[in-house]
C-alpha positions as protocol buffer text, in pm:
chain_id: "A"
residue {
  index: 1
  type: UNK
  ca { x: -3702 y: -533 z: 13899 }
}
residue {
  index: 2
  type: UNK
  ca { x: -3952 y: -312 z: 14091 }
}
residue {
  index: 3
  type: UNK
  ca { x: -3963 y: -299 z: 14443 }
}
residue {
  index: 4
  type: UNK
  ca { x: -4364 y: -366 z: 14460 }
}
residue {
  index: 5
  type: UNK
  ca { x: -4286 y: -689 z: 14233 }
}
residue {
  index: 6
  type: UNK
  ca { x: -4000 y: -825 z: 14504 }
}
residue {
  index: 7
  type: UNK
  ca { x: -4271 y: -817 z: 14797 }
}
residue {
  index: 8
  type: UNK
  ca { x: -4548 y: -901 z: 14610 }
}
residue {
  index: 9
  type: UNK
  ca { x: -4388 y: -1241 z: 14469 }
}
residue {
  index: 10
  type: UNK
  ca { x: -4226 y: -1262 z: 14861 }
}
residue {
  index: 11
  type: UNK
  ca { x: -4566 y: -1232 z: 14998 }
}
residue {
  index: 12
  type: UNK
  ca { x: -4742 y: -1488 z: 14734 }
}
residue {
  index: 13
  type: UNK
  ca { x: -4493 y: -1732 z: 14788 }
}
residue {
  index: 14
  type: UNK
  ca { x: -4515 y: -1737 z: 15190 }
}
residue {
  index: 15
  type: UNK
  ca { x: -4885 y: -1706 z: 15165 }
}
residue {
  index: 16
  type: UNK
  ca { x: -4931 y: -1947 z: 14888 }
}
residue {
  index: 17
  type: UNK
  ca { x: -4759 y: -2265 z: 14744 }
}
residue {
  index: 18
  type: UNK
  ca { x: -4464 y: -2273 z: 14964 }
}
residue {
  index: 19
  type: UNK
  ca { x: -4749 y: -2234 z: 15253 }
}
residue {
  index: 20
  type: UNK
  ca { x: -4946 y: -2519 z: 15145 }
}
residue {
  index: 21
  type: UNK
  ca { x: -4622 y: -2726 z: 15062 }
}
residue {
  index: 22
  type: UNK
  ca { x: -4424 y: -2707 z: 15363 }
}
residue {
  index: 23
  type: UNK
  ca { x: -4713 y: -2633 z: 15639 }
}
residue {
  index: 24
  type: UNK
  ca { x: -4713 y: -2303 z: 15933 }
}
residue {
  index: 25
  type: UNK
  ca { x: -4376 y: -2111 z: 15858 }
}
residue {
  index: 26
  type: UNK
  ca { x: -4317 y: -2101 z: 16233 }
}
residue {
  index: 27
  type: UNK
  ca { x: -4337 y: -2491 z: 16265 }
}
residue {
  index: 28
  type: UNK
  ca { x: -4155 y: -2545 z: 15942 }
}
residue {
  index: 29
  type: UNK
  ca { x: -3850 y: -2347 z: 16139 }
}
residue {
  index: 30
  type: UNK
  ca { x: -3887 y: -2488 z: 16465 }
}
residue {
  index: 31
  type: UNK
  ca { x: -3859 y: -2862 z: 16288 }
}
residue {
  index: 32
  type: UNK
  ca { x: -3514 y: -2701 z: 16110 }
}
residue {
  index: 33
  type: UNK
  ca { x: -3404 y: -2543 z: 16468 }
}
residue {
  index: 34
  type: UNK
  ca { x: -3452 y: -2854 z: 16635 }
}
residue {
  index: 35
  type: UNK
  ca { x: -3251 y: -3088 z: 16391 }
}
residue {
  index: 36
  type: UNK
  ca { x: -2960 y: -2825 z: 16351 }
}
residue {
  index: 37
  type: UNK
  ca { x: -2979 y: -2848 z: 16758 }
}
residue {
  index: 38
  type: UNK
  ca { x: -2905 y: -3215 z: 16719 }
}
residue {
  index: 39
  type: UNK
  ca { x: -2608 y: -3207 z: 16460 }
}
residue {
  index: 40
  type: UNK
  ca { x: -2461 y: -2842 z: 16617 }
}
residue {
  index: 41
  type: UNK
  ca { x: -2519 y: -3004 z: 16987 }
}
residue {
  index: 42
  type: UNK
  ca { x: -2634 y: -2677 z: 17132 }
}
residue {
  index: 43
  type: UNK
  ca { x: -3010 y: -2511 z: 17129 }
}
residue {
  index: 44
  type: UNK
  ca { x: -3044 y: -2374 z: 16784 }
}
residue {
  index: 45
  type: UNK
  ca { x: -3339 y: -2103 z: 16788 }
}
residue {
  index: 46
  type: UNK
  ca { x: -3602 y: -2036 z: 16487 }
}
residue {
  index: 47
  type: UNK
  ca { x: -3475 y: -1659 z: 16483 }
}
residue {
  index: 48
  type: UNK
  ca { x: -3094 y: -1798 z: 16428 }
}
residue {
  index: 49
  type: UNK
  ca { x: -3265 y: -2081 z: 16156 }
}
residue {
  index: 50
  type: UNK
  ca { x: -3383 y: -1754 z: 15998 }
}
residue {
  index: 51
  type: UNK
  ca { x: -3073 y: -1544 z: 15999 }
}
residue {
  index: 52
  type: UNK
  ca { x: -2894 y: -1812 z: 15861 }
}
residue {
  index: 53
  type: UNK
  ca { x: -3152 y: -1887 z: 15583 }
}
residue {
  index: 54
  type: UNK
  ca { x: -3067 y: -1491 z: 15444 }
}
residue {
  index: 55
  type: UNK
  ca { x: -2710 y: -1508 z: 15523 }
}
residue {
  index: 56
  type: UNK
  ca { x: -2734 y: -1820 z: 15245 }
}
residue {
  index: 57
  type: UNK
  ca { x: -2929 y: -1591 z: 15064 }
}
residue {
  index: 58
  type: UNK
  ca { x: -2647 y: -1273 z: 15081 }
}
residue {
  index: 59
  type: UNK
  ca { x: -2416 y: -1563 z: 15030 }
}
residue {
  index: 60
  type: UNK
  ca { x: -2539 y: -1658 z: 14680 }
}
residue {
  index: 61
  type: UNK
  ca { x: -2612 y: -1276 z: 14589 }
}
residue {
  index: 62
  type: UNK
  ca { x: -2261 y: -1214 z: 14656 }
}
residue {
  index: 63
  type: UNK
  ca { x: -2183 y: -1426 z: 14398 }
}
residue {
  index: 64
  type: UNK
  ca { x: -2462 y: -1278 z: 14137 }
}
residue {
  index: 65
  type: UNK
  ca { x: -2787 y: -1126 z: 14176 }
}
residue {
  index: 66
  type: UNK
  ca { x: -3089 y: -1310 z: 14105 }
}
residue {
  index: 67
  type: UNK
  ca { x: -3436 y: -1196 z: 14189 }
}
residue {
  index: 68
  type: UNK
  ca { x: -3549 y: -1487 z: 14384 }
}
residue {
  index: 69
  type: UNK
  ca { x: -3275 y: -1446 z: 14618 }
}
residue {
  index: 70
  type: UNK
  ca { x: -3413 y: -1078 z: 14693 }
}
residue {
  index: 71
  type: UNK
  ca { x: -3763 y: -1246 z: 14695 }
}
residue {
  index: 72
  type: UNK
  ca { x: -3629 y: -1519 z: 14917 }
}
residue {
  index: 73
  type: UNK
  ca { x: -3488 y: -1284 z: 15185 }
}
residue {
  index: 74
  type: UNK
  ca { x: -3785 y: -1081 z: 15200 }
}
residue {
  index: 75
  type: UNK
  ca { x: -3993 y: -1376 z: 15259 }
}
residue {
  index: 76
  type: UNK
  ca { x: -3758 y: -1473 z: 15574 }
}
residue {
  index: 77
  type: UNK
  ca { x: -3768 y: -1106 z: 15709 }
}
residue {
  index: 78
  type: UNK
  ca { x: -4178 y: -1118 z: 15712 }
}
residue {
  index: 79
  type: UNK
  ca { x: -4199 y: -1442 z: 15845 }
}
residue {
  index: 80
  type: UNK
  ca { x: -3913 y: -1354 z: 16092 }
}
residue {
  index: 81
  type: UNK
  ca { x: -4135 y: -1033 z: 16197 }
}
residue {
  index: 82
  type: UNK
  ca { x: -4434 y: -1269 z: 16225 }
}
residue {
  index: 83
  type: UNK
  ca { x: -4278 y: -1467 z: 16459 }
}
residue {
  index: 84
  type: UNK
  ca { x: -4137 y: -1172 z: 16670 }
}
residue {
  index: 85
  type: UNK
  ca { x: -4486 y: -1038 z: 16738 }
}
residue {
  index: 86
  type: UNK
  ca { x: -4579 y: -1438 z: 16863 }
}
């Protein structure tokens, strides 16, 4: 498992089906934020929505390592440092 392979199958699959599937990352997180709001009853951020999604991801690695959960949490970090520069 090379490193350049991780980011490059991170950055296909933000870029590309999952893209096209689920519509803009940041809206796609904002939806999640504001329904976790509703069942947490508090505000529930897109940056916390994100942290979470990796801590599932850590979660399941903990457990055994799999590639698309290193793929998976490199896809959350560059979305999550898309949406800091917003």
């Amino acid at each position: 498992m090379k490193r350049e392979d991780i980011l490059k199958e991170a950055e296909q699959l933000v870029n590309g089906d999952r893209a096209k599937d689920y519509g803009d990352a940041y809206v796609n997180h904002k939806r999640i934020a504001d329904m976790w709001s509703v069942i947490f009853e508090k505000e529930v951020t897109v940056r916390q929505v994100i942290l979470c999604m990796i801590a599932v991801k850590m979660s399941r690695l903990m457990h055994e390592t799999k590639k698309d959960s290193w793929v998976d949490i490199c896809g959350y970090s560059a979305i999550a440092g898309e949406i800091h520069e917003k």
